[in-house]
Every structure is written in C-alpha cells, then in structure tokens.
N, C-alpha and C positions, 0 to 999 in steps of 0.2 A: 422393499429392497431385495439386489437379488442372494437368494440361497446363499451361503457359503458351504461348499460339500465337508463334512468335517474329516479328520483324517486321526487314522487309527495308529497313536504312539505307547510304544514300548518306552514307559520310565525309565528315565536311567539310573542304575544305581539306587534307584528306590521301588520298593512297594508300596501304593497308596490303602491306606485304608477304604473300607467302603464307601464309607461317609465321604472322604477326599475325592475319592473317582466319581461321587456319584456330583456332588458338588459343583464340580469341574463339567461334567455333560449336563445337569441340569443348567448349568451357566452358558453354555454354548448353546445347547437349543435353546434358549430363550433372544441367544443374538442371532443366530438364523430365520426365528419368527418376525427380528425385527426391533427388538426391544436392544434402548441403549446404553443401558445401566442395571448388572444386576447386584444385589448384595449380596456378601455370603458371613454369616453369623455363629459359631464357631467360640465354645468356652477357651477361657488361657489353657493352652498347652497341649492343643488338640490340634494344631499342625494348622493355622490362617498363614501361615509362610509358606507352608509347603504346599496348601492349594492355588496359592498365586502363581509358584514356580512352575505348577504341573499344569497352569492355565496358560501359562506363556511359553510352552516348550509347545502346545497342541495351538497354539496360537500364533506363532513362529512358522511353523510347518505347512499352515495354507499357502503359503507365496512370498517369491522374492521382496515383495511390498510390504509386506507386515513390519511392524514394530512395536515393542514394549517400555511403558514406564512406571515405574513404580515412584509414587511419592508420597515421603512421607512428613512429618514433622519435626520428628527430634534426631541428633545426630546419631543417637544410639541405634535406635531405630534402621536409619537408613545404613547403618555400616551390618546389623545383625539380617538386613534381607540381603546385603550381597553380598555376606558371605554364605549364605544361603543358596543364590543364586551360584555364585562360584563353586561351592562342594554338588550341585545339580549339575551343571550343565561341562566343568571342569577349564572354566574359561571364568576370570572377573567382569561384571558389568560393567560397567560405564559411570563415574558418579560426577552429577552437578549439582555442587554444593558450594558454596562460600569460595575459594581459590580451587577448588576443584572444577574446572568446564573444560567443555567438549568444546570442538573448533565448529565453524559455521559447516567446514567442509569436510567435517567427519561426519561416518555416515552406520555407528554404531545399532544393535539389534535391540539390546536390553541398555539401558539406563535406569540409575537410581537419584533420584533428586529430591531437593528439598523443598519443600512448601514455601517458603520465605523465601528459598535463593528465587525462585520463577514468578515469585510475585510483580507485577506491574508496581513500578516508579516513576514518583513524580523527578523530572531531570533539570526543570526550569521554564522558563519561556511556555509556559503551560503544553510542555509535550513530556510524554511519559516513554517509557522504555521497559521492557521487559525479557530476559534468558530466551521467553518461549521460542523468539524469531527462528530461533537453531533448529526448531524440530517444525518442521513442515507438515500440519495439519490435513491438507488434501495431496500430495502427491505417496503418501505412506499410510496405511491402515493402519490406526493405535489401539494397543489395547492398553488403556490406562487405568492401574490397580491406586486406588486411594488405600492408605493405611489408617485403621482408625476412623473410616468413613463416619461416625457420628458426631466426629471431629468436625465435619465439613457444612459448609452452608452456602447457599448462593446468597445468602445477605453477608456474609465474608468478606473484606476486598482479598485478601487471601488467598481464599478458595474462586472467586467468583470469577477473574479473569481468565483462571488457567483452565476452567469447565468451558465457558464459552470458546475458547481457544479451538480447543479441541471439535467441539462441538457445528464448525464450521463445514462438518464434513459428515455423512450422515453413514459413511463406514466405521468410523471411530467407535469403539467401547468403552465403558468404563464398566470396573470389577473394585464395587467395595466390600471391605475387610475387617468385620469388626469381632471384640467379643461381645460386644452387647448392644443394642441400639437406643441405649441411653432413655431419658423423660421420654414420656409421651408429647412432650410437646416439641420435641427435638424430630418425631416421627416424621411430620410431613415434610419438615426440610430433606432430612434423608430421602421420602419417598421422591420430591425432585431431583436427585442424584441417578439414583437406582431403584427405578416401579418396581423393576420386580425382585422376590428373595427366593435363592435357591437353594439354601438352607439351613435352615434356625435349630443347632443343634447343643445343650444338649435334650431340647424342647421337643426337637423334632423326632418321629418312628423312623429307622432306616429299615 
C-alpha cells in the first residue's frame, strides 16, 4: 500500500504522556508499513481513551477522506469515550446506538457506536440488514478503534460482520484497545484482529 506521510499534531488541550505519544507513532508506523490492525495494551487508568482520541485527531489530519469509529459494547462505555472525545477535540461525536443514528446523508468525522446496534440482522425472507450501510467502507479511509478488543472475535456474529465490512477496503485500520489480552487462548483470535502490538504496558520498558 501506498505511504501515508504522517503529519505532526499539537494536542489540544492535552499533554500525552510518553507512553501515549509513543503508542500512538508506534501505531501509525506500523499502518504506513502496511499492517491493518494494531493493538494497544494499556493497564486501567493509564489513559486507553486518551490514546484512541490522540490517534484519531493525527488520523483525522491526513485528508478530507479520513474518518473515525469508535465501538464499543456497553452503553457506559460508549457515552465515557465521547465524552472524551468532546472535552479533546471541543465538538460531540456522533453516536449510533439504539435510537440514537446518523442519516444515510450525514457525513460526520468521529462517530461512537454500539457493537449490537451495527450488528447484522436477520429481517425475514432470508435477507439481512445492518446500520453499517451508513458508513461507506471504500469511498473514506477508517480508522476503527475496538474497545475491549479481547472482547472481539471473528467467530462473533457480533464482531464478525462489522470487521469484514470494513475490511473491503485495504485503506481501513483498526486500532485495538485493551487492558489486557485476556487467556492465552483468546490470543490468536486477537492476533486476527490486530498482528501487530504497539504496546504492552505496564510490561513494556518506555
């Protein structure tokens, strides 16, 4: 794939710890080499919300094309990243969740969704339906952040539709978000998510 040149952003409002900035470029070079899923690993209350936010602000910044989703699974969850994202960027995301959607011909930056709500459904007459139609997989570059990525599985129906989704387009990222990466047997499903990990801390030397 070709380069993306990365582009050098002044946080707003924030200072990133080392670890956060360092996080955040080890995750970026690893999608300029081409890789399209990295994870990033991160004890509670060491800021996995605020390296998403400061990966979607430098991810944002490449081109009018870009766009960002964040999904997670529990409602709590998904209202504490965008307010997160609101006190960052000083604008609210987007949230599709349950009575909460976007229109087909809105054409928002950040969104926050639910795992459930974007699930594929069965509708009848053996044809299914699912939210994703709204977000256009090849005409926008996604960077899509999983919350809890060891939450997720492609044996899922859950998770499985909305990876493939995305995945039809070989600009698309995903950025998973966890504090821990769960059993070892939970590993290789992650490692189908996200090959690579850009960093396992508080395990990892900064």
């Amino acid at each position: 794939p070709k380069k993306i040149e990365a582009v050098k952003v002044k946080y707003r409002n924030f200072t990133p710890r080392p670890y956060q900035e360092q996080a955040v470029e080890t995750t970026l070079k690893y999608y300029d080499e081409g890789e399209s899923g990295v994870a990033v690993c991160l004890g509670t209350g060491l800021g996995k919300t605020l390296v998403g936010t400061f990966g979607i602000d430098k991810w944002l910044q490449r081109g009018d094309e870009y766009r960002s989703m964040i999904i997670a699974h529990e409602r709590q969850l998904i209202w504490q990243f965008a307010q997160e994202i609101e006190e960052y960027f000083g604008d609210p995301p987007r949230i599709e969740m349950a009575s909460h959607q976007i229109l087909p011909k809105e054409n928002p930056l950040t969104i926050v969704a639910s795992r459930q709500t974007l699930m594929e459904r069965d509708v009848g007459d053996g044809e299914t339906a699912s939210r994703l139609f709204k977000f256009d997989p090849i005409k926008y570059k996604w960077l899509i952040i999983l919350d809890e990525v060891h939450k997720w599985s492609l044996k899922l129906k859950t998770c499985k539709h909305i990876i493939e989704w995305f995945r039809r387009s070989e600009h698309n990222r995903i950025l998973g978000l966890t504090a821990t990466f769960g059993r070892k047997g939970k590993i290789g499903e992650l490692i189908k998510i996200c090959p690579k990990i850009a960093i396992d801390y508080p395990h990892y030397d900064p």
